[in-house]
C-alpha positions in Angstrom: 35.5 115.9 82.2 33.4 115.7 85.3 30.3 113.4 83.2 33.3 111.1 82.4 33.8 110.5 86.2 30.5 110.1 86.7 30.2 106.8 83.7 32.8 105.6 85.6 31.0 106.0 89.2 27.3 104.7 88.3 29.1 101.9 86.6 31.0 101.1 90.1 27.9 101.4 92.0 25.9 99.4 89.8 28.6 96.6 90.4 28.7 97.5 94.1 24.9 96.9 94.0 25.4 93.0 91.7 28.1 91.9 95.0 26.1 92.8 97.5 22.7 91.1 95.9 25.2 88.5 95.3 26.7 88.4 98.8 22.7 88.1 100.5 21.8 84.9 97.3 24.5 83.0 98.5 23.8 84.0 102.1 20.6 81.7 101.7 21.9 78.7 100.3 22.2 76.1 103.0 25.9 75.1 103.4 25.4 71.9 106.1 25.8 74.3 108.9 23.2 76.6 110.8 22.7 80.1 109.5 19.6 81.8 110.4 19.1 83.5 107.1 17.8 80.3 105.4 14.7 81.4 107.5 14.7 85.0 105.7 11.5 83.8 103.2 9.7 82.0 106.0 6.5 84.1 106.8 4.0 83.7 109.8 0.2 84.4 109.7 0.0 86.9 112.1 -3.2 88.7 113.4 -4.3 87.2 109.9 -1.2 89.3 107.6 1.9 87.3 106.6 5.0 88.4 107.9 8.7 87.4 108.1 9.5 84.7 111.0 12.0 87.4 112.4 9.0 90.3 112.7 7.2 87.6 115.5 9.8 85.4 117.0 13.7 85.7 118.3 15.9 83.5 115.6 19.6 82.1 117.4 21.7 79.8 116.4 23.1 78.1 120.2 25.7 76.0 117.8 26.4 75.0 114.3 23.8 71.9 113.7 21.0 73.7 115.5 18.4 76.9 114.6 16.8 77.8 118.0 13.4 80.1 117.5 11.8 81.5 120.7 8.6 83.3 119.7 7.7 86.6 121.1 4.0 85.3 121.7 3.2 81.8 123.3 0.4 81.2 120.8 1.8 81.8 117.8 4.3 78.5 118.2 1.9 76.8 116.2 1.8 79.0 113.4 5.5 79.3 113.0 5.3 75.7 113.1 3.1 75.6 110.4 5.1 78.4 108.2 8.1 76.5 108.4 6.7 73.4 107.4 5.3 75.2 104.5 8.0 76.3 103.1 11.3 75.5 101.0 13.8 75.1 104.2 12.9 71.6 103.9 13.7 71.0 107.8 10.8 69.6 110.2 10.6 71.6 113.0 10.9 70.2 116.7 8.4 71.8 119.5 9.1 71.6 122.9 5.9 74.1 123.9 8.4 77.4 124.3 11.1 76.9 121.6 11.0 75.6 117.9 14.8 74.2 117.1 16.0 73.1 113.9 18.0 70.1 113.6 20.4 71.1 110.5 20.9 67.5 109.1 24.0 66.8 107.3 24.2 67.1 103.4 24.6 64.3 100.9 27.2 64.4 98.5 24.8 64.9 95.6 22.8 68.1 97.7 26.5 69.6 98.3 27.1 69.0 94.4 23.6 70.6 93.5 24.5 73.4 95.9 27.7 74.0 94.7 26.1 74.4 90.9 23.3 76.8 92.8 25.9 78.7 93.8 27.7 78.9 90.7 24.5 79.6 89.2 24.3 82.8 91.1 28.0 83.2 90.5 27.4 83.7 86.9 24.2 85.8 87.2 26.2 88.3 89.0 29.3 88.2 86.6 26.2 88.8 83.4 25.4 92.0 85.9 28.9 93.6 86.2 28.9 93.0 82.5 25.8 95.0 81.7 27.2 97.6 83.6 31.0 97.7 82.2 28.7 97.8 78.3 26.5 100.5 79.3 29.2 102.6 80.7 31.1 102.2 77.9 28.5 102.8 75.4 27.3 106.2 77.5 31.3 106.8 77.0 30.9 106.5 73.4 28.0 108.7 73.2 29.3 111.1 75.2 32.3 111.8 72.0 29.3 112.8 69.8 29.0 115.2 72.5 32.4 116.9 72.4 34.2 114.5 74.6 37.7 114.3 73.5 38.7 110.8 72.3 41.5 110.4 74.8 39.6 111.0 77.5 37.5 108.5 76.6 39.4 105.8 75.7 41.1 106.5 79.7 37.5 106.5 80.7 36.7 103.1 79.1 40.3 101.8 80.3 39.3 102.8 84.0 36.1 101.1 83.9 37.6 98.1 82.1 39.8 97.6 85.6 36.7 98.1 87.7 34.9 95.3 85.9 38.2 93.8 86.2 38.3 94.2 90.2 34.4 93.4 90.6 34.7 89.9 89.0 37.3 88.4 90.9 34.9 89.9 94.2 32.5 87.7 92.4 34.9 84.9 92.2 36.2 85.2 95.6 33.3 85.2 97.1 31.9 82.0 94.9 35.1 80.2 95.7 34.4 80.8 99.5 30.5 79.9 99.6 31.5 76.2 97.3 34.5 75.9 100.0 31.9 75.9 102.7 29.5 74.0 101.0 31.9 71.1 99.9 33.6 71.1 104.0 31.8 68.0 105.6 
């Protein structure tokens, strides 16, 4: 009885695992509005190794239209400069000689609808992920008869997981419906 349990419980964390990856994909998408984490893939030549913006420079956000960076070393402005303009943010940094703000410009109706379909995008991938997990519990369930589980048990077993999967999707919906809710607000 106690292997049932345990289907049951790599199945959940598995699905704890696809919300949280989830929660930090959506996290990243830009929604019109500052939020330092679009910065997470920026990384700065440092003493000639690349590492994350945050490993070399202070990252604030002083309101919700700006993204205020205060490196940790005077000299490496340039290079964060340069990092940033390098990769995807797609936001030209402004250099005042101490600081590095952001400007977040305002999205177009067409980059909020493309957003909104990221999101979705990632929306689905996670749902595809529960779903692998809710199958392979199941089928470790059905394997485990052959095995001298009683059929009961396992049908309660498959049941139980069935209303985890259950629960995990709307998670996944909730949180899709609040990141396209953000991204759609002007």
């Amino acid at each position: 009885m106690a292997d049932i349990k345990q289907y049951v419980k790599a199945a959940e964390e598995k699905m704890n695992a696809t919300i949280a990856h989830l929660d930090e994909q959506l996290a990243h998408i830009r929604a019109g509005k500052a939020n330092t984490k679009i910065l997470d893939g920026v990384k700065v030549a440092y003493y000639g190794s690349p590492v994350p913006l945050t490993n070399v420079a202070t990252v604030t956000t002083p309101d919700a239209k700006t993204i205020l960076i205060t490196p940790w070393e005077k000299n490496l402005i340039k290079e964060i400069e340069k990092a940033i303009m390098n990769s995807e943010v797609g936001i030209t940094p402004e250099n005042n000689g101490e600081t590095i703000r952001l400007g977040i410009p305002p999205l177009t109706e067409e980059r909020r609808k493309n957003l909104a379909k990221q999101s979705k995008n990632e929306a689905e991938n996670a749902k595809i992920s529960v779903r692998n997990a809710r199958r392979d519990a199941i089928e470790a369930l059905k394997k485990s008869i052959k095995e001298g589980t009683p059929e009961d048990v396992e049908k309660d077993a498959e049941a139980e997981v069935q209303k985890v999967h259950d629960k995990f999707i709307k998670k996944v919906d909730e949180l899709y419906a609040a990141k396209e809710k953000e991204i759609m607000t002007v």
